[in-house]
C-alpha positions as CSV (number, residue, x, y, z in Angstrom):
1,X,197.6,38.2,-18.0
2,X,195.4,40.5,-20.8
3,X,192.1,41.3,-20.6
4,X,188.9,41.0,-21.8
5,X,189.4,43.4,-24.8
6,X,190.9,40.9,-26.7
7,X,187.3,39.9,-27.4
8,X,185.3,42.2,-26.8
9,X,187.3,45.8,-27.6
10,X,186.7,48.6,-25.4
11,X,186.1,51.8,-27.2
12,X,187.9,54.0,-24.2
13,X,190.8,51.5,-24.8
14,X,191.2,51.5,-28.6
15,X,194.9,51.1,-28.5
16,X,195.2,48.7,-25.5
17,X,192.3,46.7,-27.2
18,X,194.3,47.0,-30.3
19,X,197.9,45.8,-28.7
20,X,196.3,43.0,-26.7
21,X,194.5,41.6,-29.5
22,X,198.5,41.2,-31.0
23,X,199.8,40.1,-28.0
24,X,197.4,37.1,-27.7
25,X,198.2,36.1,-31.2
26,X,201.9,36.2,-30.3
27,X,201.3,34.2,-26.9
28,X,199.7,31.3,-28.8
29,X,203.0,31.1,-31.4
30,X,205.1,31.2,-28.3
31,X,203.4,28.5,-26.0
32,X,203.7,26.0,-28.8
33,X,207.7,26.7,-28.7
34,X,207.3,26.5,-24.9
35,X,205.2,23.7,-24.5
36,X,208.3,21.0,-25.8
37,X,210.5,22.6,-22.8
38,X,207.4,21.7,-20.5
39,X,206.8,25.0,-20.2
40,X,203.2,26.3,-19.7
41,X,201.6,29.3,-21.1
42,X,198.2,30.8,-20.1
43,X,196.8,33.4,-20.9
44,X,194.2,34.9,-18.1
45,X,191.9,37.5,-19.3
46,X,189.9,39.2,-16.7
47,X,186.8,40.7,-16.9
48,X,185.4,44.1,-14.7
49,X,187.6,43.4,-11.8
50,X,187.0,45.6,-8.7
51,X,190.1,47.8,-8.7
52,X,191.2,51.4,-8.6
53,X,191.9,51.3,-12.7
54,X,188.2,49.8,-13.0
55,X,186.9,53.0,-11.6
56,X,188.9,55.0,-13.6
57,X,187.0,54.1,-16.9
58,X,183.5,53.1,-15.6
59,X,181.0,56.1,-15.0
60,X,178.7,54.5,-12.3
61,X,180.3,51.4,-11.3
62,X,177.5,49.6,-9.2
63,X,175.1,50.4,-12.1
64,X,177.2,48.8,-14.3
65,X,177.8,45.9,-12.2
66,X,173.8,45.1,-12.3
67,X,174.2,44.6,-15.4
68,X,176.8,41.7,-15.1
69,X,175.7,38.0,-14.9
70,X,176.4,37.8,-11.3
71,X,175.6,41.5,-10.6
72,X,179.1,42.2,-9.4
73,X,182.3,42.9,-10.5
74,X,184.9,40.0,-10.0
75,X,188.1,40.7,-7.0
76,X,191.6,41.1,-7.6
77,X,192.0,37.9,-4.8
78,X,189.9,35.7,-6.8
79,X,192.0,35.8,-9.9
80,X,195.2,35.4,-7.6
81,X,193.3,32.4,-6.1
82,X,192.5,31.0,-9.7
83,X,196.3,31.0,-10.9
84,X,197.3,30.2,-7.6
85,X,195.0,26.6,-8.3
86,X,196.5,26.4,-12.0
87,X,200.3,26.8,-10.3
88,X,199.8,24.2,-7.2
89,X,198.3,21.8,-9.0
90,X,200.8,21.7,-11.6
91,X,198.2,21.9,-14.3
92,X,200.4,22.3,-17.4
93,X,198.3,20.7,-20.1
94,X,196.0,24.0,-20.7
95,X,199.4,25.4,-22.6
96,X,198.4,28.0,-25.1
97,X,194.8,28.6,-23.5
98,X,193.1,31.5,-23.0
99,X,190.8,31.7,-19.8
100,X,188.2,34.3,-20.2
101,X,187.6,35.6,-16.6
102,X,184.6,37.2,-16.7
103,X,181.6,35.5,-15.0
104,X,180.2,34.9,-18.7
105,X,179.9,38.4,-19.4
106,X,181.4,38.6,-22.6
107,X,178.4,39.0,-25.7
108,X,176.1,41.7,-26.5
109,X,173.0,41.0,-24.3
110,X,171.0,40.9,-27.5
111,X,173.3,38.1,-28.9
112,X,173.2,36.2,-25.7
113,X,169.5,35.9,-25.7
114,X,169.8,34.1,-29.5
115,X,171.7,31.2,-27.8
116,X,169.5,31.0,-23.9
117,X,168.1,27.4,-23.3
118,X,164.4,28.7,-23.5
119,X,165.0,31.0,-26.9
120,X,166.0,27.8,-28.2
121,X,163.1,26.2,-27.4
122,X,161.1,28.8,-28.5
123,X,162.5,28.5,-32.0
124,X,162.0,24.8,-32.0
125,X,158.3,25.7,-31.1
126,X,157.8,27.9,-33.6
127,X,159.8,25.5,-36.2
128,X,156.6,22.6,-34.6
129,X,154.0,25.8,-35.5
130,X,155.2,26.5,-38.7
131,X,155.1,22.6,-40.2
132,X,151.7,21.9,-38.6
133,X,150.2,25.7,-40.8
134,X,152.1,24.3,-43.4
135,X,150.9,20.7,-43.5
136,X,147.4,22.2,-43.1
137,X,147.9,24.1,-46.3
138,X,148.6,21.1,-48.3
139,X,145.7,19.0,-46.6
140,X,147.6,16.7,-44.6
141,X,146.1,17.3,-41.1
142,X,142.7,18.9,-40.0
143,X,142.8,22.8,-39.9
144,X,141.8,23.2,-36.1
145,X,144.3,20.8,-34.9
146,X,146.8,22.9,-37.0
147,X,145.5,25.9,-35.4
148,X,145.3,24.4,-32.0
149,X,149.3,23.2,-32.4
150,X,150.5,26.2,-33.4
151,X,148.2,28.2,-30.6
152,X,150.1,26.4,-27.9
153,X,153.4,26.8,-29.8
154,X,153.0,30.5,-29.7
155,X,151.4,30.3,-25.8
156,X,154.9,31.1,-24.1
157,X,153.9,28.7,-21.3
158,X,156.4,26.1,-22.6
159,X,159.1,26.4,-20.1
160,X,162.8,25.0,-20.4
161,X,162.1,24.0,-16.3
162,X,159.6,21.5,-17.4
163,X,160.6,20.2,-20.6
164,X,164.0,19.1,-17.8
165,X,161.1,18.0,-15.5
166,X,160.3,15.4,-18.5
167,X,163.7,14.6,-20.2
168,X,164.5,13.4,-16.7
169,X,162.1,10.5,-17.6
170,X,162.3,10.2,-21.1
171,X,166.5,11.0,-21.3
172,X,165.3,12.9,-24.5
173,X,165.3,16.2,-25.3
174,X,162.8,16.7,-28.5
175,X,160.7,14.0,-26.6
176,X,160.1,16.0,-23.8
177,X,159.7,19.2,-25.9
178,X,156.6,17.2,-28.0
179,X,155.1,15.8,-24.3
180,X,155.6,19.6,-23.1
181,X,153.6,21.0,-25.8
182,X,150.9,18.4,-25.8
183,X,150.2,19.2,-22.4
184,X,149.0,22.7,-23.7
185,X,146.9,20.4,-27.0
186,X,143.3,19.5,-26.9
187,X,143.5,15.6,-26.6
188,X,142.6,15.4,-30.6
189,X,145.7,17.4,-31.8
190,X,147.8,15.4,-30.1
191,X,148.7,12.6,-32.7
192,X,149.4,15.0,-35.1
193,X,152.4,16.6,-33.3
194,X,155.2,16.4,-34.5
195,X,154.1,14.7,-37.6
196,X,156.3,13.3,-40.3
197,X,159.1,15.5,-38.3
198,X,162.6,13.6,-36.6
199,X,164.3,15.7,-33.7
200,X,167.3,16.8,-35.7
201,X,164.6,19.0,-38.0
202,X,164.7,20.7,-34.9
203,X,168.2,20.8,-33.8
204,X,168.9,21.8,-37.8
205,X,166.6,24.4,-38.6
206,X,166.7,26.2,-35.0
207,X,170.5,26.1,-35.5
208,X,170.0,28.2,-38.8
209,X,167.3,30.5,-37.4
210,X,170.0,31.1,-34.7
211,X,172.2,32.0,-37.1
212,X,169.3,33.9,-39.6
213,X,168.8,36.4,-36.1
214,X,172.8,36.4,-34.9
215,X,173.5,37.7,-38.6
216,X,170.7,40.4,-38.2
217,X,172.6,41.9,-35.2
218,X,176.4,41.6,-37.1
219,X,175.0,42.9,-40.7
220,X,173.9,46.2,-39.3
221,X,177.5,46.4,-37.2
222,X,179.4,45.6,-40.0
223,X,177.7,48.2,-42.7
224,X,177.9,50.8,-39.3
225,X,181.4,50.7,-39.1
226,X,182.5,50.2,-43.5
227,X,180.2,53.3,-43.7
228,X,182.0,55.3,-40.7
229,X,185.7,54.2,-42.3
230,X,184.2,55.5,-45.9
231,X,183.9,58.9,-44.4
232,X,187.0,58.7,-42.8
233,X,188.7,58.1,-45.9
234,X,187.0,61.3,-48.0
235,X,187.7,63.7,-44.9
236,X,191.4,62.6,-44.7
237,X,192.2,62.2,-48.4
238,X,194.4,65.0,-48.8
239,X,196.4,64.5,-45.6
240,X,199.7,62.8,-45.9
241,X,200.8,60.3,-43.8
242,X,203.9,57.5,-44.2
243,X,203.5,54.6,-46.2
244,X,205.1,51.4,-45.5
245,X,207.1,48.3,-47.2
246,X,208.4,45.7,-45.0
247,X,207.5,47.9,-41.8
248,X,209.8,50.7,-43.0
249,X,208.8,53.6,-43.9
250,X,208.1,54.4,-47.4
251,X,207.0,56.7,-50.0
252,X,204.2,59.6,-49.1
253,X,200.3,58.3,-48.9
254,X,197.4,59.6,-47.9
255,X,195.7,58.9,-44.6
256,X,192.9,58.4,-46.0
257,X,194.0,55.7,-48.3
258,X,194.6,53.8,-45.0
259,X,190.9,54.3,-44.2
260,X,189.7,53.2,-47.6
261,X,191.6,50.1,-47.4
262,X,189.7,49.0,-43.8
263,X,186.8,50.4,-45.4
264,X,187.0,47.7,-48.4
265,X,187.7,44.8,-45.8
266,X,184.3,45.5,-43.9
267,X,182.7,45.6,-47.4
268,X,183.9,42.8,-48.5
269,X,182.6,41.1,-45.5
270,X,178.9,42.2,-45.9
271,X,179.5,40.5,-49.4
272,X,180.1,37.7,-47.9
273,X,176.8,37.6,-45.3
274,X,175.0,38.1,-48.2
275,X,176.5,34.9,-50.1
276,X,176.4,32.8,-46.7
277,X,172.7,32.7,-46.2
278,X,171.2,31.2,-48.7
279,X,174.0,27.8,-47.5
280,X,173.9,28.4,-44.5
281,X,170.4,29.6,-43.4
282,X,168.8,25.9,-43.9
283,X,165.5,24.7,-43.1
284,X,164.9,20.5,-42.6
285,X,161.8,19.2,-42.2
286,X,162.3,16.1,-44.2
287,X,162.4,13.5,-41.3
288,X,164.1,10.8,-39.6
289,X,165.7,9.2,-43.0
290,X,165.5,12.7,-45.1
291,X,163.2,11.5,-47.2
292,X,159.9,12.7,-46.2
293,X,157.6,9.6,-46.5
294,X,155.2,10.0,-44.3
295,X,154.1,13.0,-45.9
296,X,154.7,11.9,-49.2
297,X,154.4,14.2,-52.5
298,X,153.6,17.1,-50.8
299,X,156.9,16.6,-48.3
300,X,159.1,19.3,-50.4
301,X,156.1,22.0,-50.5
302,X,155.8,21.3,-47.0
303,X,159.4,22.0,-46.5
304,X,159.4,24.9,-48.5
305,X,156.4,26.9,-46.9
306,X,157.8,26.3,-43.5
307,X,161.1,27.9,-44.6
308,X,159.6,30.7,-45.7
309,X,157.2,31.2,-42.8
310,X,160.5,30.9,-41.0
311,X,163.1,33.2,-43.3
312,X,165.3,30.4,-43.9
313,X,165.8,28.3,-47.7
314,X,164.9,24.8,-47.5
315,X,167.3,22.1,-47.8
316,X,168.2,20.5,-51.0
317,X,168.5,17.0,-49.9
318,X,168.8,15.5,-46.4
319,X,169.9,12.1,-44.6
320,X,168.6,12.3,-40.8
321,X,170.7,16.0,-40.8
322,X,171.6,19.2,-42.8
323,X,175.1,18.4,-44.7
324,X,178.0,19.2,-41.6
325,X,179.8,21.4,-44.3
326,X,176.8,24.0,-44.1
327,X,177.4,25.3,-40.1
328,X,181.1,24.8,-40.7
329,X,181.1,27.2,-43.5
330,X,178.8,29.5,-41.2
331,X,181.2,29.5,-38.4
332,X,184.6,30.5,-40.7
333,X,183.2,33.0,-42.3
334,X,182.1,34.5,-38.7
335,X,185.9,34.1,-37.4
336,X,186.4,35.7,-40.8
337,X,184.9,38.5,-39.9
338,X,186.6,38.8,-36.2
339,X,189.9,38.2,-37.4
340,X,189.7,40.8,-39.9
341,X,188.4,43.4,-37.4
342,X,191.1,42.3,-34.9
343,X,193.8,42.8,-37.3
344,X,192.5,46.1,-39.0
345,X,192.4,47.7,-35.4
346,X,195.8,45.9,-34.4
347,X,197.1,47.7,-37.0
348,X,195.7,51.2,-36.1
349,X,196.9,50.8,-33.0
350,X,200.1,50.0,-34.6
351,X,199.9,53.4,-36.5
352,X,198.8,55.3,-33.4
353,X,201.8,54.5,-31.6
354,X,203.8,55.2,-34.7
355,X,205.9,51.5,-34.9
C-alpha cells in the first residue's frame, strides 16, 4: 500500500512524496523476483480517503471533495473490500501493478480537459474548419460553403452524445462526426465536407494538437521550477554541506551545487520541448493513401496552411497515418521528464533525512 503521491507529489508531503516515489521503483524490482515463487505484488495507491490523517492535511475537506470526480472522498472499507476481491479471488497475475485508487482524480483539471471525449471532438472540428479556409484559399471549394463549414465547426452544438447517437448506426467514429456536422451545413456545403480528408487526418493531427496544448501547460511548470532551483543555488552557494561517492560521505560541497545540478536537469528538459515539437507536433491532411490526389498540386499548400492555422508543422510524407515513431518519441521524452523529477526529489528527500 502507497499513495497517490507517487504520481502526483503533494507539496505538504515533500519527503513522503519523495520516499514513495523510491519505494515504488523498489516494489516493481522485487515483484519480478517474487513473481517466479508465485508470489504476487501489488501495489495499491489510494487517493483522498476519508480518514482522520486526511483531515489532518486538507483545510476544508467537503470543499475539497467537490472538487473530486465523484464529489467525495473514497472510505477506508472500500479499499479493504478491493484487496479483499484481489485476495479471494486468487488474482495473482496483476504482479508488479500499481492500482491507482482514486476515482480518476489524478491530473491537473486543465490537463484532463485536453484529453475529454468532446475536447477531442472539438479539435477534430476545428482540424475540418481549418482544411475547408484553407482549401478555399487555394480555390478548391466555393468560399461560402468554406465559411458555412467552418461556421458550424466553430458553433459548439456538435455534441459527443450525438455523434454516439450516430456511430451507433454507422459503427464509425469520423463518419458520425462528418453526418454530425452536416446536420448544422446548408444542404450545398455538404459534399464538400470532409473533402480530400481520410479519418486518421483527424485521429493524427488532433493527437498532435493534444500534445501542442499538454506541452503549453508542462513548458511553463518546467521553466517555474529550473528558475526556482537557480535561485536556490545562488542563495545557498556559500553553505557547506557533505558531498557524496558511492553513498558515503565525501569531501566538502556547497549546498547550492546540489541545487544547480537539479537546476540543469530541468533545463535540459525545456531543451528538449523545444527539439520535440517540430517531430512531434504533426499536422496530416494528405488523405486516405497520403498522397493527396483529390486535391492535387495544391494538396501540400493545403497541408501547410492548415498547420499553421492550427500551430502544428505539416507532415513530410504520409501513408494513410503520421510515421508511429513520431507519438512514440513524444511519449519518452514526457516519461523523461517525470522520471527525472521523481528522481531529483527522491533524492532530496534522501538528503533531508540525511541517508
Amino acid at each position: 500500500m502507497s499513495s497517490n503521491v507517487i504520481k502526483e507529489p503533494n507539496p505538504k508531503l515533500i519527503i513522503s512524496s519523495a520516499y514513495r516515489s523510491a519505494f515504488s521503483s523498489v516494489f516493481k524490482i522485487l515483484s519480478k523476483e517474487f513473481a517466479s515463487k508465485q508470489i504476487s505484488c501489488i501495489n495499491i495507491a489510494p487517493g483522498p480517503i476519508h480518514t482522520d490523517r486526511t483531515k489532518e492535511l486538507i483545510d476544508d475537506v467537503e470543499a475539497f471533495a467537490k472538487t473530486l470526480p465523484m464529489k467525495r472522498l473514497g472510505k477506508p472499507e472500500e479499499i479493504g473490500d478491493f484487496v479483499k476481491s484481489i485476495v479471494e479471488n486468487d488474482i495473482k497475475y496483476l504482479s508488479g501493478a500499481v492500482i491507482n485508487f482514486d476515482a480518476g482524480r489524478y491530473g491537473t483539471k486543465e490537463m484532463l480537459d485536453i484529453f475529454k471525449e468532446q475536447k477531442k471532438i472539438d479539435y477534430q472540428l476545428d482540424i475540418e474548419a481549418a482544411a475547408v479556409l484553407s482549401q478555399n484559399e487555394m480555390g478548391l471549394i466555393p468560399a461560402p460553403v468554406a465559411r458555412d463549414i467552418a461556421r458550424a465547426s466553430k458553433s459548439g452544438k456538435i455534441t459527443a452524445k450525438r455523434i454516439k447517437q450516430l456511430e451507433a448506426k454507422s459503427d464509425h467514429d469520423t463518419a458520425a462526426l462528418v453526418e454530425a456536422l452536416a446536420e448544422k451545413c446548408q444542404k450545398s456545403s455538404r459534399p464538400w465536407i470532409h473533402y480530400g480528408l481520410t479519418s486518421n487526418d483527424l485521429v493524427d493531427t488532433s493527437n498532435s494538437m493534444q500534445m501542442r496544448d499538454a506541452i503549453k501547460i508542462i513548458q511553463p511548470k518546467v521553466s517555474k521550477l529550473s528558475l526556482l532551483l537557480s535561485k536556490n543555488a545562488v542563495k545557498y552557494k556559500n553553505v557547506p554541506a557533505v558531498g557524496r561517492t558511492h553513498g558515503q560521505h565525501a569531501s566538502i560541497i556547497s549546498f547550492g551545487l546540489k541545487f544547480a545540478n537539479w537546476a540543469a536537469e530541468m533545463s535540459t528538459h525545456l531543451e528538449r520541448l523545444d527539439e520535440i515539437k517540430k517531430r512531434v507536433l504533426i499536422c496530416k491532411t494528405m488523405g486516405v493513401v497520403g498522397t493527396g490526389s483529390l486535391m492535387g498540386k495544391n494538396a501540400i499548400k493545403v497541408q501547410e496552411r492548415v498547420a499553421k492555422k492550427l500551430g502544428l508543422y505539416p507532415a513530410r510524407v504520409t501513408t494513410q497515418i503520421i510515421p508511429r515513431e513520431r507519438p512514440d518519441h513524444s511519449k519518452r521524452e514526457i516519461r523523461r521528464i517525470h522520471i527525472s523529477d521523481g528522481t531529483t526529489w527522491c533524492y532530496f528527500g534522501k538528503d533531508c533525512r540525511g541517508d
